[in-house]
C-alpha positions in Angstrom: -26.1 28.7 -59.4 -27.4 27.4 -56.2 -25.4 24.7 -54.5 -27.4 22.1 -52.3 -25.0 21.1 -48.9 -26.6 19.4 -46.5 -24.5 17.3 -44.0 -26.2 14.5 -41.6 -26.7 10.7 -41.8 -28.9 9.3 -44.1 -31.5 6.8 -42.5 -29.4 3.4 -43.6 -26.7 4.5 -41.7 -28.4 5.3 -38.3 -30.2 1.9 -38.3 -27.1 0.2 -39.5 -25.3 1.7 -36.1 -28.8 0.5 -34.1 -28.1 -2.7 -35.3 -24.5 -2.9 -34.4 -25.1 -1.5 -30.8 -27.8 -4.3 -30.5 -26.0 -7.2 -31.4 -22.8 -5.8 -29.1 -25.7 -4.9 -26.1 -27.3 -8.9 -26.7 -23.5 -10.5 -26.6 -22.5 -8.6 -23.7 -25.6 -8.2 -21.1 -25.5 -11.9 -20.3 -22.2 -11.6 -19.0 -22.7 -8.4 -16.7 -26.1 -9.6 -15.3 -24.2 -12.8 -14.5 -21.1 -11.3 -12.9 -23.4 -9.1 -10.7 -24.9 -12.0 -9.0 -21.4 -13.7 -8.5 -20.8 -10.3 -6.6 -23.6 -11.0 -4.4 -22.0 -14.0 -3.5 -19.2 -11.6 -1.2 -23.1 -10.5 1.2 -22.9 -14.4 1.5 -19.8 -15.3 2.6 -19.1 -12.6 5.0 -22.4 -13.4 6.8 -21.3 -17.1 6.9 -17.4 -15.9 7.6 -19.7 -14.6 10.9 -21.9 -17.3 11.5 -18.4 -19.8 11.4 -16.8 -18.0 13.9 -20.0 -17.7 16.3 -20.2 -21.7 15.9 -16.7 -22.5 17.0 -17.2 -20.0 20.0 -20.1 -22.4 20.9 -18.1 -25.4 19.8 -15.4 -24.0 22.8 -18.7 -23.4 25.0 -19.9 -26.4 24.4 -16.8 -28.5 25.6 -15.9 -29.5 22.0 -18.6 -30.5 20.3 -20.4 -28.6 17.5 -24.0 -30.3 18.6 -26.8 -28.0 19.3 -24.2 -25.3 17.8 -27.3 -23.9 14.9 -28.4 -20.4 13.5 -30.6 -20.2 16.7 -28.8 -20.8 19.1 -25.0 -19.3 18.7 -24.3 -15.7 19.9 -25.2 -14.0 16.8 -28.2 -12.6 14.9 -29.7 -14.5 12.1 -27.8 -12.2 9.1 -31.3 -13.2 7.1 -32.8 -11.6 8.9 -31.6 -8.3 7.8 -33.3 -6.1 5.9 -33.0 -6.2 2.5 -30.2 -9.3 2.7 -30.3 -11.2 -0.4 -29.6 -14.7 1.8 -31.0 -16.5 4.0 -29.0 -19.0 6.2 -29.0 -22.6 7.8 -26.5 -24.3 10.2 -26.7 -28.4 9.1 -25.3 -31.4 10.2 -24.0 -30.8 13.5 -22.1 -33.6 14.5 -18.7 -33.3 17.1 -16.7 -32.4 14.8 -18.9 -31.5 11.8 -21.0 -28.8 10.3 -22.2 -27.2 7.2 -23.5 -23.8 6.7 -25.6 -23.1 3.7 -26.8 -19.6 2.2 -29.4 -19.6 0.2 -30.2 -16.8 -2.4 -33.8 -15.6 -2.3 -35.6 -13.4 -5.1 -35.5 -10.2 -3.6 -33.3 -8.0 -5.9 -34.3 -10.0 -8.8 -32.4 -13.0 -7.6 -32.5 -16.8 -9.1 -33.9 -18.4 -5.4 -32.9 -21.6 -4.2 -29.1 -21.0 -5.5 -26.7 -22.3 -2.7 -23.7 -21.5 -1.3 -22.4 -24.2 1.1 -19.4 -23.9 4.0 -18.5 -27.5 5.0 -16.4 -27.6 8.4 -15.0 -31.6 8.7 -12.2 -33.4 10.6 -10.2 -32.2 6.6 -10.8 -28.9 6.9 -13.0 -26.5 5.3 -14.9 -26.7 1.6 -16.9 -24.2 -0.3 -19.3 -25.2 -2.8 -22.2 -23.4 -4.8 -25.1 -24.2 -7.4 -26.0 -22.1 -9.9 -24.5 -18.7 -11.0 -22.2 -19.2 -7.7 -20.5 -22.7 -8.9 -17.2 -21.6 -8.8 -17.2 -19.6 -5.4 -13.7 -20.4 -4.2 
């Protein structure tokens, strides 16, 4: 008598597992793509980390005022103006004691553009606000 083995999975049970991995891949893809653009966030702040401490070298230049202190004018390259940088970057509203900077996230990299990421230096201190995926930079 001939006995008929054959081992393997039966067609239910490998799209039962597609399914499975499918439903885990749709639940957790959202999250990753969403937590690697955070990340991007750190390209942003250590450009504007540079661009701050260029403007208060201009604010000490400038015999304490932080007028005419913009992205053109301090003593440091434009950071969007690196290759491949995922920012580009403004100095706003300089007053004598006041300025913002504000990075801007373009598309390059398959970025969401016109997210912001704004550094606000006033007579209390400093504030960091974003839009978008970058809401709760901190």
């Amino acid at each position: 008598m001939k006995q008929n083995n054959k081992s393997g999975f039966t067609l239910l049970e490998i799209i039962i597992v597609i399914i499975i991995v499918g439903v885990l891949a749709s639940l957790a893809l959202p999250r990753f793509f969403s937590t690697v653009e955070f990340s991007k966030s750190t390209e942003a702040l250590a450009s504007m980390s540079s661009i701050r401490q260029s403007i208060e070298r201009c604010f000490l230049a400038s015999a304490g005022t932080y007028v005419g202190c913009d992205i053109d004018t301090i003593d440091l390259e434009n950071p969007g103006n690196s290759p491949g940088t995922h920012w580009t970057y403004v100095v706003s509203n300089q007053a004598v004691d006041t300025y913002d900077v504000i990075a801007t996230r373009n598309s390059y990299d398959g970025g969401v553009a016109g997210d912001t990421i704004t550094i606000s230096q006033d007579a209390n201190g400093v504030t960091k606000v974003g839009t978008g995926p970058f809401i709760g930079i901190r």
